[in-house]
C-alpha positions in Angstrom: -9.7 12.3 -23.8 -9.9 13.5 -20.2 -8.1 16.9 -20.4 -5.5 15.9 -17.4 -4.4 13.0 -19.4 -1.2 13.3 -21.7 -1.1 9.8 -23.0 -3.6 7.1 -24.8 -4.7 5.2 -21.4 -6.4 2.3 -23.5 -3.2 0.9 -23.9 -1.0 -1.8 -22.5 3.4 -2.2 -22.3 4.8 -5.0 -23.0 8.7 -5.0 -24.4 8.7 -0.9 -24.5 5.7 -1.3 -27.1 2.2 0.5 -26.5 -0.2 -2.0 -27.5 -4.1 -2.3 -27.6 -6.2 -5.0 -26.7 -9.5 -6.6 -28.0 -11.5 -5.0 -25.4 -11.4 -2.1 -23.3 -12.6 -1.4 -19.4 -14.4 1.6 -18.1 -12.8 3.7 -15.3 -15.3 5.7 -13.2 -14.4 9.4 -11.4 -15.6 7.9 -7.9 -15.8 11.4 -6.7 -19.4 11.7 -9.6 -20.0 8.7 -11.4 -18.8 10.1 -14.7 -16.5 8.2 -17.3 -12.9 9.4 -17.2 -11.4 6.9 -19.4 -11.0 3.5 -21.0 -8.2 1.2 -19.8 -7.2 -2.1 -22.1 -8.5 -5.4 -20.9 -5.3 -7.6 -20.1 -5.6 -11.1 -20.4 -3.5 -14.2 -20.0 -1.9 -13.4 -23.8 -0.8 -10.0 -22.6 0.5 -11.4 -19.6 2.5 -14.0 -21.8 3.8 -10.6 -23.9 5.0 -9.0 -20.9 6.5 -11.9 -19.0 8.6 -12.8 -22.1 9.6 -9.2 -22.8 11.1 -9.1 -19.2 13.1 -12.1 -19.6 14.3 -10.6 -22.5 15.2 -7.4 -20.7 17.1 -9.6 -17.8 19.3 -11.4 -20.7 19.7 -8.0 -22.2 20.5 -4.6 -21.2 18.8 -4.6 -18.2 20.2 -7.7 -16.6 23.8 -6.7 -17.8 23.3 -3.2 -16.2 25.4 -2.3 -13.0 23.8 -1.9 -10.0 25.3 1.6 -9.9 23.9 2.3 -13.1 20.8 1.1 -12.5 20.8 3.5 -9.3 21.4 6.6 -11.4 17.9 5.4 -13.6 15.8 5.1 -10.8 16.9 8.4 -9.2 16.1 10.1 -12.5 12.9 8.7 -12.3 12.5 9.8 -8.9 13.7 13.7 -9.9 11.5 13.3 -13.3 8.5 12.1 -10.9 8.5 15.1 -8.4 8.7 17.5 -11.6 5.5 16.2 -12.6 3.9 16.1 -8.8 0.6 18.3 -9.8 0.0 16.1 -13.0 0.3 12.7 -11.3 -1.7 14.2 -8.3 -5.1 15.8 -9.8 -5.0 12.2 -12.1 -4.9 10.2 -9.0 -7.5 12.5 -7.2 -9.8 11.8 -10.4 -9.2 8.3 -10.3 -8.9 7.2 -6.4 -11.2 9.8 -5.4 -8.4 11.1 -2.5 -8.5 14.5 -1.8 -5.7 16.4 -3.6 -3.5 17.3 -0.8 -3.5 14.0 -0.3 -3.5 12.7 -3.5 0.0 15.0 -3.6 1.4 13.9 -0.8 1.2 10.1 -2.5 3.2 11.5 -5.5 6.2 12.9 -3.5 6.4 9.9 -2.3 6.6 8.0 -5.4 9.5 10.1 -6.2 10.8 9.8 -2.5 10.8 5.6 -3.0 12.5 6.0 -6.3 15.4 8.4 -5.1 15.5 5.9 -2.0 16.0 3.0 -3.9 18.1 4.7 -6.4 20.7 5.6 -3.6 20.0 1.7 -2.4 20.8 -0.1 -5.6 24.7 -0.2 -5.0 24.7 -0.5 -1.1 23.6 -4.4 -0.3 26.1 -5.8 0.4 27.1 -9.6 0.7 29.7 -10.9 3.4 32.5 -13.1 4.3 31.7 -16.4 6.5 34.5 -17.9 8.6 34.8 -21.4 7.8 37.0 -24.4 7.4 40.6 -23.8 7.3 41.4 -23.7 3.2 38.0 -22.3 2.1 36.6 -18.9 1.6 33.2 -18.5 2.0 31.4 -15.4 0.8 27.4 -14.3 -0.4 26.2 -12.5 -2.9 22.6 -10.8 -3.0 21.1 -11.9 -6.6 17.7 -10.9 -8.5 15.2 -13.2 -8.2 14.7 -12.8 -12.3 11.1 -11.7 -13.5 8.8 -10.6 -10.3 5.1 -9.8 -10.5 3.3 -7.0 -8.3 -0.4 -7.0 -8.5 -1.1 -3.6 -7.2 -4.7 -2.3 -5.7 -6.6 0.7 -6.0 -6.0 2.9 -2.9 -2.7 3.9 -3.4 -1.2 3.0 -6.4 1.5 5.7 -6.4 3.2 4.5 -2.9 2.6 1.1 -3.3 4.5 1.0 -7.1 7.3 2.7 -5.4 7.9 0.4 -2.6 7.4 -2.7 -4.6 8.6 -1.6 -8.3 11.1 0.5 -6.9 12.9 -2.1 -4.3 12.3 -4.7 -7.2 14.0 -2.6 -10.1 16.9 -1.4 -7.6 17.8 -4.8 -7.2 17.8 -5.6 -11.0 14.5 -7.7 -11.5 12.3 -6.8 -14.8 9.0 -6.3 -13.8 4.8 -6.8 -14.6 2.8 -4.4 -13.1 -1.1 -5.0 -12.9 -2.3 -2.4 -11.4 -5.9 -2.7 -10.6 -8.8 -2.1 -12.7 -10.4 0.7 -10.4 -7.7 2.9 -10.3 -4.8 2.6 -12.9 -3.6 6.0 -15.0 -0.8 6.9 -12.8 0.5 3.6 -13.2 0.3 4.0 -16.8 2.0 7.6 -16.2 4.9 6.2 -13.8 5.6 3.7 -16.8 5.9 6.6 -19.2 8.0 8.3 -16.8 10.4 5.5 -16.5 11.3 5.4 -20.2 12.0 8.9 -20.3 14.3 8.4 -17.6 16.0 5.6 -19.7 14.6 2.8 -18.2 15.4 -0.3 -20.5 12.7 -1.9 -22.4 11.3 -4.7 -20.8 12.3 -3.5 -17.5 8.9 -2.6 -16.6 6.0 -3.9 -18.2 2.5 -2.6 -17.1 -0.6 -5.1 -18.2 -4.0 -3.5 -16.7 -7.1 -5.7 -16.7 -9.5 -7.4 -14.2 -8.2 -9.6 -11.3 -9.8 -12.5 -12.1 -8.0 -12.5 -15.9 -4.8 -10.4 -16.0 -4.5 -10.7 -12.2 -4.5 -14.4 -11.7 -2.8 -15.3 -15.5 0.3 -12.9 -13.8 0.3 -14.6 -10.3 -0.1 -18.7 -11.2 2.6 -18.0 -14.3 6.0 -20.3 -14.4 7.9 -17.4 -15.5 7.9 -15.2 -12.5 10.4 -16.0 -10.0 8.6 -13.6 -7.3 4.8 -12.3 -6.8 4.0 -9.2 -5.2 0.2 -8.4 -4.1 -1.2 -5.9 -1.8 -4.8 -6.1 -1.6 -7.5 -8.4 0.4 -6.9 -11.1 2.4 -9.3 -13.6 0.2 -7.9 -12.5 -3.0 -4.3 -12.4 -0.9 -5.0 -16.7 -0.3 -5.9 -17.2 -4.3 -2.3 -15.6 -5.2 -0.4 -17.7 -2.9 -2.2 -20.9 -3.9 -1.6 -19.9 -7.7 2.0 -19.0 -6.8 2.6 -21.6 -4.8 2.0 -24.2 -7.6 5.4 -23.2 -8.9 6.7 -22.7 -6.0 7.4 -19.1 -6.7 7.8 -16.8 -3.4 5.2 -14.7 -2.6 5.1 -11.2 -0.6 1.4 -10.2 1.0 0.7 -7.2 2.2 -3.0 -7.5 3.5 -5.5 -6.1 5.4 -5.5 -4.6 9.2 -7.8 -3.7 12.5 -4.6 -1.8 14.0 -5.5 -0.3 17.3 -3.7 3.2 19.0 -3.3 2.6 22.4 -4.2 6.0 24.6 -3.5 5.8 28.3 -4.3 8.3 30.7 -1.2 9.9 31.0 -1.0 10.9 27.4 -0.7 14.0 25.7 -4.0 14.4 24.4 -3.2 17.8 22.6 -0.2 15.9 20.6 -2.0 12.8 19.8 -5.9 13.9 19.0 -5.0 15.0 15.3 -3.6 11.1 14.3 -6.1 9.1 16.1 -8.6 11.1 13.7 -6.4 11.6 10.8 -5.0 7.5 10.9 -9.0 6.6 10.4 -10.1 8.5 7.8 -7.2 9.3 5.7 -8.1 8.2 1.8 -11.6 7.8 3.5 -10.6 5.0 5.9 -9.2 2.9 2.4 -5.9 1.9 3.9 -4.9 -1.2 5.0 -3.3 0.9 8.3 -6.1 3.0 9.1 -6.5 2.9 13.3 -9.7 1.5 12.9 -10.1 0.7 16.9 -9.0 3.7 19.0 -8.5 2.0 23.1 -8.8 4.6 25.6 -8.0 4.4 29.1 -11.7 5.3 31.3 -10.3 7.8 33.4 -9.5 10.4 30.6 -12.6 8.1 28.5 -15.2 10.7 28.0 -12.5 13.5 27.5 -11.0 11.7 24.4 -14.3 10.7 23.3 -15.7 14.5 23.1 -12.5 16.1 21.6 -12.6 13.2 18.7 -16.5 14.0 18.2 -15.6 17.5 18.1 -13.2 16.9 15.3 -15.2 14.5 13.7 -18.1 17.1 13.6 -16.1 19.7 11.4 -14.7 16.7 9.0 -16.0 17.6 5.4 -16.8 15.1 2.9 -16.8 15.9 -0.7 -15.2 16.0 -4.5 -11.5 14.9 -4.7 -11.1 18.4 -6.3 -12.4 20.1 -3.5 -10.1 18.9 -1.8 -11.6 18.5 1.5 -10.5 16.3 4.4 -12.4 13.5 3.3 -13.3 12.5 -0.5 -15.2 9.5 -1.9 -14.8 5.7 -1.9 -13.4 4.1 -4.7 -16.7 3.1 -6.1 -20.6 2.5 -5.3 -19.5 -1.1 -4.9 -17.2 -0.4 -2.0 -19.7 2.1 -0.9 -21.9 -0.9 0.1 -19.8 -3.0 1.4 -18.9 -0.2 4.0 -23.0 0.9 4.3 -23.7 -2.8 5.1 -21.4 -2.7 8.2 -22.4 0.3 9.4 -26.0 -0.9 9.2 -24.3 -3.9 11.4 -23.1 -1.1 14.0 -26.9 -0.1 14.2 -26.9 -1.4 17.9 -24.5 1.2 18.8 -24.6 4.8 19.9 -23.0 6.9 17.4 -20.6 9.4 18.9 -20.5 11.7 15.8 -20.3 11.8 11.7 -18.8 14.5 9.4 -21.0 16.5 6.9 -21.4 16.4 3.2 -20.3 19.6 1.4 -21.3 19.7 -2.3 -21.2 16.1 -2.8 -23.4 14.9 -5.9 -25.7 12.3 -5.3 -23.6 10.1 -8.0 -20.7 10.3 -6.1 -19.2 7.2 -4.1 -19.6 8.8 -0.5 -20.7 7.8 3.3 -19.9 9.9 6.0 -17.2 9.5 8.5 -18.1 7.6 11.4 -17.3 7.7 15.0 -18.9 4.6 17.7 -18.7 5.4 20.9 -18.2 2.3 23.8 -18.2 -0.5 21.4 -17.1 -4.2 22.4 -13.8 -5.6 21.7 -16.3 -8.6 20.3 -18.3 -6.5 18.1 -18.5 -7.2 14.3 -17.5 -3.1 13.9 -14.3 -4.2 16.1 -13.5 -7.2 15.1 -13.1 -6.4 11.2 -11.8 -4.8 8.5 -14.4 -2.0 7.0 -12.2 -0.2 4.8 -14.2 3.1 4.8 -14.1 5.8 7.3 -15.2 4.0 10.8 -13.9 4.5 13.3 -15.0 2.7 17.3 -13.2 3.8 20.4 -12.8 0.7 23.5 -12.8 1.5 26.5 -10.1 -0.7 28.8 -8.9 -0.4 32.5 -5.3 -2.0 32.9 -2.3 -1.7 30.5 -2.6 -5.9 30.3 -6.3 -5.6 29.3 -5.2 -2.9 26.7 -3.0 -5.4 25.4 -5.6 -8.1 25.6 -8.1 -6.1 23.3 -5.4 -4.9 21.0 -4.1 -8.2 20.0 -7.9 -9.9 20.0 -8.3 -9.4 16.3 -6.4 -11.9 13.2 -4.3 -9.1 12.0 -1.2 -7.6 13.1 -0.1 -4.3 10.9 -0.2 -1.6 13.0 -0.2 -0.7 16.7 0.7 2.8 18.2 1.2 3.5 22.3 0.4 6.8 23.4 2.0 7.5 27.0 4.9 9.6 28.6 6.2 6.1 30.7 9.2 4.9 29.2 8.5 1.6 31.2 5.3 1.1 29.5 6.2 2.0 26.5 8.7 -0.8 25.7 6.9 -3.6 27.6 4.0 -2.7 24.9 6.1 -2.5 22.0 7.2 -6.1 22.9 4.0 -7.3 23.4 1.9 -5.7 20.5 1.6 -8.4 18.0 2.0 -6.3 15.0 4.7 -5.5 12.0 5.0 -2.0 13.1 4.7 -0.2 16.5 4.2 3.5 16.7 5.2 5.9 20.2 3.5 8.9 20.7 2.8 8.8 17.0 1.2 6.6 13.9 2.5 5.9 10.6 6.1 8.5 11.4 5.4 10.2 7.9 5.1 7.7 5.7 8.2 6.0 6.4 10.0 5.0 3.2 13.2 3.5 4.9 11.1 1.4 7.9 10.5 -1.8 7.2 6.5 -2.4 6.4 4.4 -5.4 7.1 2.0 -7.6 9.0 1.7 -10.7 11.0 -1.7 -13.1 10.8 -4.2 -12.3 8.2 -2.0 -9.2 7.5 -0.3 -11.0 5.4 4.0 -11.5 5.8 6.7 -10.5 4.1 8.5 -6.8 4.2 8.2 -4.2 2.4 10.2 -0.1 2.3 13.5 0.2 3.4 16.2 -2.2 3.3 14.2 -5.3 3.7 12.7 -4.9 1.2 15.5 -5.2 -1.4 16.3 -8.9 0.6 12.5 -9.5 -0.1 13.9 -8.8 -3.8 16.6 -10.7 -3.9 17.7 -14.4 -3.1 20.9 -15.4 -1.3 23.8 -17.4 -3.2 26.2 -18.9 -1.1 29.8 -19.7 -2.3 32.3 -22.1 -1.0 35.7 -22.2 -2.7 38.6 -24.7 -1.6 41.7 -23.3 -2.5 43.8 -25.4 0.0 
């Protein structure tokens, strides 16, 4: 066994119970090509297993639990998470390929969610509704029951502890398929969880392919609620299988989101995030700022000062922890080669620099286009490696035009110092979340997190999250 593993990762939950399965699946180090593990191959029998163990755990302990109980588990999880930062981060940096800083900076947040939602279990509240004279009329914020989150492969870590987290706190049992790239801190946060005293049932965790595990979990009549972050394809199969039982379904999708630089802006202030939002987890995130819009008159000045930094970007091992690591895998690796073979007709601006990558690695280098059409293929779509193309545009309403000319809506962000602007953009942006003179506000576990058009819909973080969670019951009583 790898040597930064402390547990058997061939293994599925189901009930509290480790349990093989017939076969087994290969997990690759994308960072060399090299075997790290063996992960069990769920199927639609393991997926029965762990959909009847969390029923069992809502009729039982778990289901009985207070909501201020359950808030004291999940923030013990959360404390018993950031004690084991390091361990969780170098096995996600083996398995994702993110750089470790990175790769740490995903596991305080796991904990962060955790001691978020543990605080949140106790605080949603229902309310009073004025009504006829001789009723009451009040609402109360129930679990949906069993929910299902189908989990991908960039960052498993946050992603568990926005949608495990917000589903636990509100007193759902869980099934976790985490995807088959990318699944040992998954396995870990499980293990985690029961030594916090999470109930059995409460969480079961089934790894396995998406096309077995994955779809057995999402068309199943025993989960009230489906969670899935991942493509926009796979995002339509899960709603169709879901659908079928009319079971409620929350997509979080892909996105082209744009940062918005006008030529009043402070360039010193916003240079480091419209590099760092592109290639952060080598462009794998489905809120990278993809399309960087620039205003002509300051044009060449933000286009020289992003080459410059995109000149010093170093690509290498996870371990090495440089600014940029691998792709997830030689598959992925192709799929972003084969667009940037499509950007061919363009005039590269600048690319970062290999340093001790091994051929067997996963890696392309950072990208920059310079002067590329709002219709081009490069701007126009989701790439999910590190490209990024910078637009030129003239007017703040063509700005607008170009940044809402793609079919998603995830993330925008508005860099200028006039107020005005600012919130005539921020109405206008057609997108879940909208940035000011800065991107992505550090993560952001309590804001609300989600997209419009082929980004999917749906919230996730913060409060709204826990309503995602939840379903309203509204009671009437006639007392005269």
């Amino acid at each position: 066994m790898t040597d930064f593993l402390w547990f058997d990762p061939s293994e599925a939950l189901m009930g509290g119970a480790w349990r093989s399965t017939e076969e087994t699946l290969p997990l690759i180090n994308p960072s060399d090509g090299s075997a790290l593990a063996r992960i069990a191959r769920g199927r639609a029998d393991e997926i029965d297993q762990a959909i009847a163990a969390a029923h069992a755990a809502r009729d039982g302990a778990w289901g009985r639990m207070t909501a201020l109980d359950r808030g004291r588990i999940l923030t013990e999880i959360g404390r018993k998470v950031l004690e084991r930062v390091e361990d969780l981060a170098v096995m996600e940096a083996h398995d994702v390929g993110k750089p470790l800083t990175q790769a740490r900076a995903d596991a305080v947040a796991l904990g962060r969610y955790m001691e978020f939602y543990g605080g949140a279990a106790d605080k949603l509240h229902g309310e009073t509704i004025p009504y006829l004279d001789g009723y009451t009329v009040y609402t109360l914020r129930e679990p949906h029951g069993v929910t299902g989150h189908i989990v991908p492969w960039n960052y498993p870590m946050q992603i568990i502890g926005r949608s495990v987290g917000a589903a636990l706190a509100m007193g759902n049992a869980c099934v976790l398929k985490p995807a088959e790239e990318a699944c040992l801190t998954a396995l870990a946060f499980a293990r985690i969880a029961a030594e916090a005293g999470l109930p059995a049932g409460a969480l079961n965790v089934v790894p396995g392919l998406g096309s077995e595990a994955g779809a057995a979990l999402a068309g199943h009549a025993g989960v009230q609620h489906i969670s899935f972050t991942g493509s926009v394809r796979t995002g339509a199969l899960v709603q169709q299988a879901a659908g079928a039982n009319v079971v409620p379904v929350t997509l979080e999708l892909g996105g082209k989101s744009p940062q918005l630089v006008f030529n009043d802006a402070d360039l010193d202030a916003a240079l480091p995030f419209l590099v760092n939002a592109g290639i952060q987890n080598a462009g794998q995130t489905c809120s990278a700022s993809s399309r960087i819009l620039v205003q002509r008159e300051i044009y060449i000045n933000v286009r020289e000062r992003m080459s410059e930094a995109y000149a010093a970007l170093t690509v290498g091992p996870a371990m090495n922890d440089l600014r940029v690591g691998p792709l997830i895998s030689h598959r992925q690796k192709d799929i972003v080669s084969g667009f940037l073979k499509q950007g061919s007709d363009l005039k590269i601006a600048a690319q970062g620099v290999l340093e001790g990558a091994p051929d067997t690695g996963a890696y392309v280098l950072p990208t920059l286009f310079d002067e590329v059409s709002p219709d081009h293929v490069l701007a126009r779509n989701e790439i999910f490696g590190p490209v990024q193309v910078i637009i030129p545009f003239g007017t703040e309403e063509e700005a607008a035009e170009i940044a809402n000319g793609t079919d998603y809506g995830l993330v925008a962000s508005i860099w200028t110092s006039d107020g005005a602007r600012q919130m005539r953009l921020a109405k206008q942006l057609k997108s879940g979340q909208v940035f000011i003179n800065n991107y992505g506000a550090g993560g952001g576990v309590e804001l609300p997190f989600g997209g419009i058009g082929k980004s999917g819909h749906g919230r996730e973080k913060g409060f709204e999250a826990l309503y995602g969670f939840s379903t309203l019951k509204t009671v009437a009583a006639y007392h005269g």
